[in-house]
BAVEXMI-99500 format. One record per residue (C-alpha): residue in three letters; x, y, z. Coordinates in steps of 0.05 Angstrom, whole numbers, padded with zeros to 5 digits, always signed. Each point is the difference from the previous one (the first is absolute). Layout:
N
AlaXYZ;...
***
This chain:
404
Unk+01441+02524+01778;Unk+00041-00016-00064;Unk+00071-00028+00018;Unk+00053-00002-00035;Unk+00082-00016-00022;Unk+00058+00018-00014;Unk+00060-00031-00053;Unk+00066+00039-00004;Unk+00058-00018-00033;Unk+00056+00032-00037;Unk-00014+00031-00067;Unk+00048-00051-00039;Unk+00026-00071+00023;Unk+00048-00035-00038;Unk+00011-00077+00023;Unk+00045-00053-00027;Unk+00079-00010-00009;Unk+00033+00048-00039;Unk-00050+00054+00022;Unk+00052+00038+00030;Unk+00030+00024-00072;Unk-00069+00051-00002;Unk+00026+00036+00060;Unk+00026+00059-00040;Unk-00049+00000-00054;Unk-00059+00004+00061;Unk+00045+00049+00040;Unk+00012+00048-00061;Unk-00063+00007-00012;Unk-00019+00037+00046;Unk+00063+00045+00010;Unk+00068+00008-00020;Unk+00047-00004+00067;Unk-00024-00061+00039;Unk+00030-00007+00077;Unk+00017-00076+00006;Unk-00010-00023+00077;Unk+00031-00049+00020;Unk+00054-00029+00039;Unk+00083-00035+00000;Unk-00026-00064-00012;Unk-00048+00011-00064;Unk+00077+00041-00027;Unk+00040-00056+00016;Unk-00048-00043-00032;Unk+00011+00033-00067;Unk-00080+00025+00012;Unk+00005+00069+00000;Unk+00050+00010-00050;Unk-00050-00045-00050;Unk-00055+00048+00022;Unk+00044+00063-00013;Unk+00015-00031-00072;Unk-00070-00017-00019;Unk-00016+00080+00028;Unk+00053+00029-00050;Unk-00020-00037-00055;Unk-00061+00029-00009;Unk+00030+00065+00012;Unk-00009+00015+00070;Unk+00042+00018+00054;Unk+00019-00038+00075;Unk+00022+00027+00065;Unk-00002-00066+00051;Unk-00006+00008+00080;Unk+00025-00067+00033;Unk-00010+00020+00070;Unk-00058-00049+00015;Unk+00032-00046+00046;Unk-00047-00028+00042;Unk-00073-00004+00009;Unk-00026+00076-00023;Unk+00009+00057+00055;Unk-00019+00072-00013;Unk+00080+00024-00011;Unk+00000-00048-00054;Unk-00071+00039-00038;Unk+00037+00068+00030;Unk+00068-00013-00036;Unk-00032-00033-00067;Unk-00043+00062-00001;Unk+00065+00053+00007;Unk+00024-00048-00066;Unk-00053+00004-00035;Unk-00018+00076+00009;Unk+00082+00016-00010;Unk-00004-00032-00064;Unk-00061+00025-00034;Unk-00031-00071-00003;Unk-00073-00013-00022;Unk-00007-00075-00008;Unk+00020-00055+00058;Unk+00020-00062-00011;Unk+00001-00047+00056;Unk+00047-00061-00003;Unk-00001-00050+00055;Unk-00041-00038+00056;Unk-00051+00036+00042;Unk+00038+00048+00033;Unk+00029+00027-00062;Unk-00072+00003-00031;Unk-00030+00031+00067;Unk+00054+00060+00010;Unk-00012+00014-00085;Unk-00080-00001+00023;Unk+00015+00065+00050;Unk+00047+00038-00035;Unk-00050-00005-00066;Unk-00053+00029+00043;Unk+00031+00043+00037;Unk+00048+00028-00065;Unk-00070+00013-00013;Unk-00043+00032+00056;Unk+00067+00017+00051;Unk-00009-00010+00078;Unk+00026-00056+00044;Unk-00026-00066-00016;Unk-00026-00020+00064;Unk-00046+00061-00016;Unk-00039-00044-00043;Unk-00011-00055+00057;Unk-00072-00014+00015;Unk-00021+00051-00054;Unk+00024+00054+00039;Unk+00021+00026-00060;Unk-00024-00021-00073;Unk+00042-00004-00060;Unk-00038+00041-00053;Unk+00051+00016-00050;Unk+00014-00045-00045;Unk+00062-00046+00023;Unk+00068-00003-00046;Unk-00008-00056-00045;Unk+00023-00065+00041;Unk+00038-00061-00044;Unk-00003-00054+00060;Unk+00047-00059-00030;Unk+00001-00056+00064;Unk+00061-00046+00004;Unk-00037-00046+00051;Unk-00061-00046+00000;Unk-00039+00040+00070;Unk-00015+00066+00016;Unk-00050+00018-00062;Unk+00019+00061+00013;Unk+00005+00004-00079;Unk-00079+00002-00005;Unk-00031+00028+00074;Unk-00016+00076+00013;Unk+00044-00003+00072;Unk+00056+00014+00021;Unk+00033-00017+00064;Unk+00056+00049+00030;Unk+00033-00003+00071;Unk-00001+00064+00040;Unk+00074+00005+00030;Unk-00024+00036+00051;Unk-00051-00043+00031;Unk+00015-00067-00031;Unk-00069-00011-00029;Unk-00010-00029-00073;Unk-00049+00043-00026;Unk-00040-00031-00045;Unk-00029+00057-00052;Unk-00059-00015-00049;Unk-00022+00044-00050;Unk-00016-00013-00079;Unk+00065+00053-00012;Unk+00050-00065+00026;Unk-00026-00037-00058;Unk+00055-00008-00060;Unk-00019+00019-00064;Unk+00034-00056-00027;Unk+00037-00075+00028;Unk+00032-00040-00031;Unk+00012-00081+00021;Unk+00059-00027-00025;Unk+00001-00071+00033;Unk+00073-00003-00025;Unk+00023+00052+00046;Unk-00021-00045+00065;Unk+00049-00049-00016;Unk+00056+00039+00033;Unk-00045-00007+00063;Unk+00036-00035+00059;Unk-00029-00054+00034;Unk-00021+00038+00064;Unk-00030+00053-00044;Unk-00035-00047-00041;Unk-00030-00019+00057;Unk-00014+00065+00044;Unk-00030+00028-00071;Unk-00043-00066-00011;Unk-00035-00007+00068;Unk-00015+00078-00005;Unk-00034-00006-00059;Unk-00039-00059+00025;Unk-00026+00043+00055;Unk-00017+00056-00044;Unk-00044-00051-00043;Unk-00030-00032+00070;Unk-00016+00056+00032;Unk-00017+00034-00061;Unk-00060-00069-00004;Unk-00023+00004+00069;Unk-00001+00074+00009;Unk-00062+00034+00019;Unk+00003+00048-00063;Unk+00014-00061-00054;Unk-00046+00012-00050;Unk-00012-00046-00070;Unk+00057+00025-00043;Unk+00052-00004+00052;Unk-00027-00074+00030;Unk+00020-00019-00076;Unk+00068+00033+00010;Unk+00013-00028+00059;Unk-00015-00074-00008;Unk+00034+00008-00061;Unk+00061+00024+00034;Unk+00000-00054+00052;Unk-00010-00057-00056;Unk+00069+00028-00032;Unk+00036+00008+00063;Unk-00010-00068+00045;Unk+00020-00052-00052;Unk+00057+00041-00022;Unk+00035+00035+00056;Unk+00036-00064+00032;Unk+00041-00002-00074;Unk+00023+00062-00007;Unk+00020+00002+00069;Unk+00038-00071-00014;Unk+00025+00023-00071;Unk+00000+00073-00015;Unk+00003-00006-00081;Unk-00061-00040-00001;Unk-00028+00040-00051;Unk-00080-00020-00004;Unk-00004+00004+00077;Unk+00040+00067+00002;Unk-00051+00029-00047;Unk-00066-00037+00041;Unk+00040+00031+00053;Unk+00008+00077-00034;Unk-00074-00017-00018;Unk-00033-00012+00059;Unk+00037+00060+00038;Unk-00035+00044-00055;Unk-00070-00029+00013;Unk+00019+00003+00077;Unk+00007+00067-00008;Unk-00053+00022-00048;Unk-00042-00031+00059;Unk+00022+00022+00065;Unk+00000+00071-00028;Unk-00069+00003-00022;Unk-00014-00049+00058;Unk+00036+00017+00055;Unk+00043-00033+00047;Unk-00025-00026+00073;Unk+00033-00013+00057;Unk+00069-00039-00017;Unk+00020+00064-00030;Unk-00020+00046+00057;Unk+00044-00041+00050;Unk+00057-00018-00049;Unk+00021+00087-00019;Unk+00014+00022+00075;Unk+00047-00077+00000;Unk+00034+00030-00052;Unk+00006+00069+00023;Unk+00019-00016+00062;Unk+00052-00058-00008;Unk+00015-00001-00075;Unk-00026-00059-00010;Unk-00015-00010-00085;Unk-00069+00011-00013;Unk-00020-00062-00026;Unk+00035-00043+00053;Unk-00044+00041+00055;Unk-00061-00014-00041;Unk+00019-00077-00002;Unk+00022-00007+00071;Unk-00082+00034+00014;Unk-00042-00031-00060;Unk-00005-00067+00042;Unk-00026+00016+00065;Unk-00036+00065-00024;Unk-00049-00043-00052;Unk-00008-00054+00064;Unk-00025+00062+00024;Unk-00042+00019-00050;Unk-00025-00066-00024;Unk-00073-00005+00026;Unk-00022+00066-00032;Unk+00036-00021-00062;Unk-00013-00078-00007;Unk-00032-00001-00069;Unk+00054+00045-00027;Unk+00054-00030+00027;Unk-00026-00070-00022;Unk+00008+00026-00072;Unk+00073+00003+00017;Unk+00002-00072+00043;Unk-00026-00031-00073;Unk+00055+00034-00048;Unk+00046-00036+00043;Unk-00039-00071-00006;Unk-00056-00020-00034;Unk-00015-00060+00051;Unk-00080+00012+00027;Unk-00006+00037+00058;Unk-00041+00047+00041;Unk+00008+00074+00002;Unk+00030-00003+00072;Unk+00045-00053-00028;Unk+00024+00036-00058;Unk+00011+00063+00035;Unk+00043-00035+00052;Unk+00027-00037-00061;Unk+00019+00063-00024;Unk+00034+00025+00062;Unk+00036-00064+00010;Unk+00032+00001-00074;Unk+00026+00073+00012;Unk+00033-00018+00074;Unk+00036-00056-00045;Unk+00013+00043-00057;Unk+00028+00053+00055;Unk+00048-00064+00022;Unk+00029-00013-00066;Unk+00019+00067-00017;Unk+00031+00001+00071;Unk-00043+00059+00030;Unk+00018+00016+00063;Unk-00041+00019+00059;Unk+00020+00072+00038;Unk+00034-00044+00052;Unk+00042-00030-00053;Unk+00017+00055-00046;Unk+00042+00028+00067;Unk-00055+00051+00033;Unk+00021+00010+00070;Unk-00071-00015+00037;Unk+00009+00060+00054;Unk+00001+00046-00061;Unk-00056-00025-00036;Unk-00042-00002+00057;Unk+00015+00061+00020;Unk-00017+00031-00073;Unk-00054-00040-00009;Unk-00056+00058+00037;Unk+00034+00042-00060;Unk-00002-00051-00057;Unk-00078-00020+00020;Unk-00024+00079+00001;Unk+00041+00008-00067;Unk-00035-00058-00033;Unk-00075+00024+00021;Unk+00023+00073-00030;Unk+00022-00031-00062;Unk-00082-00013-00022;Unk+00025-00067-00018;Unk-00027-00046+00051;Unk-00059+00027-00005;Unk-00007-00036-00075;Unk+00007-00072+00036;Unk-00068-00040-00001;Unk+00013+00002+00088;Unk+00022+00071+00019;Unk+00045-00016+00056;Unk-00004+00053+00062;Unk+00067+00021+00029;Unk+00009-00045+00050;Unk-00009-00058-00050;Unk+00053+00027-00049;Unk+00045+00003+00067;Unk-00015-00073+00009;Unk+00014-00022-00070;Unk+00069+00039-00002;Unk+00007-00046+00067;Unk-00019-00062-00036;Unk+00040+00020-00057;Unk+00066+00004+00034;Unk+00013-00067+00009;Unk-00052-00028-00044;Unk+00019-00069-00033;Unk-00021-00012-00078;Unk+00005-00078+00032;Unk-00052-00034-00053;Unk-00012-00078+00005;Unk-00013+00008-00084;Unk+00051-00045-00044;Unk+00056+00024-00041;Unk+00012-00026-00056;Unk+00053-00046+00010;Unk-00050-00028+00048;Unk+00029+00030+00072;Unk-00040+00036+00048;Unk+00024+00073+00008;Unk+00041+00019+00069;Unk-00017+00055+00049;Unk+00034+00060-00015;
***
């Protein structure tokens, strides 16, 4: 039997600083009154206005909903929809970091094909109109979101993070401006980073990697590592903030042809369930869920260990390698575990029969190269709560690392 893959990406993708100034030429031409989501802090930035500009200058028109203001729920797709149906839109532009980018992902499709999006969940319900025309424009260096086919929306009324998948989520167009990452905080910077790091890990190891996205993926991981400690340490560090804008583009060209595994499928019910930022969740996992995995993934994760040194070493040394570098690159950017980031344990144990049934009906874990059963998800969760990124590896000043 013949076997075979799959590569999607957006139609267009525009990389490099000043990229931004083709938003309204790539917006316009595919309609006239583009819907700008986005959110207070891309205005106050000056962001949104710019984006207006560029819009009417090629002799379109702008209505803007800000009301993304955390990560995306389903009243932020239900209002942006209202907006763009009340004002005769037919072009989105989305302006911001993931969540800005997800929310624009639904209310293109749905603009489209109507429903509720958790309709589309599991394929319950496939998108076959066309979608509007999505502009994704990311301000951070993370989510890919820019260049993947998924979407991922909380359902206020159960507090699950759905996470959606369907070749309708895909923009038609993104555009990487590594310039607009520089107004990044430092906790951002890092939330953003160690997500996209997991997309491009788990994206590797994954059960449904394939040639084109192995390429993507090591690729991704080459630009992140050596670069994400300096623009966490100084923001305008321009060549690392566009490795950095890089490698979250190749991250996510990879995990959404690729899949993601298991780190994923226990970090969305974290963050549905105690707000914690999505890429924090993934980092406080990554650690203890590739100890987990290792032994079914030694070779691949021994192509990681030897990015991070070139010394000679075994697979099993690499890989462990590998996982030792990330617990120390977990310390630097001051990662903490669920214990630390102020999780009261009674109420994470108590959620955690929730959060482990969750993460098996999310698909996800069922990419990692060792599908976990239930009761081993339960344990990890357990492991994870207090886990300690404690690595014996150097800094480089020299000093061993402390326990967290």
């Amino acid at each position: 039997m013949n076997t075979f893959s799959v590569l999607r990406t957006p139609k267009t993708i525009i990389y490099g600083r000043n990229s931004f100034q083709k938003a309204g030429l790539e917006s316009t031409q595919y309609g006239k009154k583009v819907l700008i989501i986005s959110d207070t802090i891309m205005k106050d930035l000056g962001y949104v206005k710019e984006a207006e500009k560029l819009i009417h200058e090629c002799g379109g028109e702008s209505s803007v909903y800000l009301g993304v203001v955390s990560e995306p729920t389903d009243l932020f797709v239900h209002e942006a929809l209202e907006q763009f149906e009340k004002d005769n839109c037919d072009v989105i532009m989305a302006l911001g970091g993931g969540s800005c980018i997800d929310t624009a992902k639904a209310v293109a499709v749905l603009a489209a094909n109507g429903g509720y999006i958790g309709d589309y969940m599991g394929g319950k319900k496939i998108a076959d109109q066309a979608p509007i025309p999505l502009i994704a424009i990311p301000t951070t260096a993370g989510t890919g979101s820019e260049a993947t086919d998924v979407t991922i929306i909380t359902n206020t009324n159960n507090d699950v993070k759905m996470m959606i998948k369907q070749p309708a989520f895909m923009p038609a167009c993104a555009i990487i401006d590594p310039i607009l990452t520089i107004s990044s905080p430092k906790q951002i910077t890092a939330a953003t980073g160690i997500d996209a790091l997991s997309h491009a890990l788990e994206a590797y190891i994954s059960r449904k990697a394939h040639p084109m996205t192995d390429m993507l993926a090591l690729s991704a991981i080459k630009n992140i590592l050596p670069h994400m400690r300096n623009v966490y340490e100084d923001g305008h560090h321009m060549q690392s903030r566009e490795a950095m804008s890089l490698g979250s583009l190749q991250g996510g060209m990879a995990f959404s042809n690729a899949s993601v595994c298991l780190v994923h499928g226990m970090s969305r019910p974290i963050g549905a369930l105690f707000h914690v930022p999505h890429g924090i969740s993934n980092a406080m996992l990554l650690p203890a869920v590739l100890e987990f995995s290792m032994d079914h993934c030694i070779e691949r994760l021994a192509d990681v260990g030897r990015i991070f040194s070139e010394d000679k070493m075994s697979d099993k040394e690499a890989a462990q390698h590998a996982i030792d570098e990330i617990k120390a690159l977990c310390q630097e950017l001051n990662i903490p575990n669920l214990k630390g980031w102020g999780i009261h344990q009674q109420a994470f144990e108590k959620a955690i029969p929730k959060m482990a049934y969750d993460a098996i009906a999310s698909g996800s874990p069922g990419n990692n190269p060792k599908v976990p059963t239930l009761e081993e998800i339960t344990e990890l969760y357990k492991q994870s709560y207090t886990y300690s990124f404690h690595s014996t590896k150097l800094a480089a000043g020299g000093e061993k690392y402390e326990n967290n």
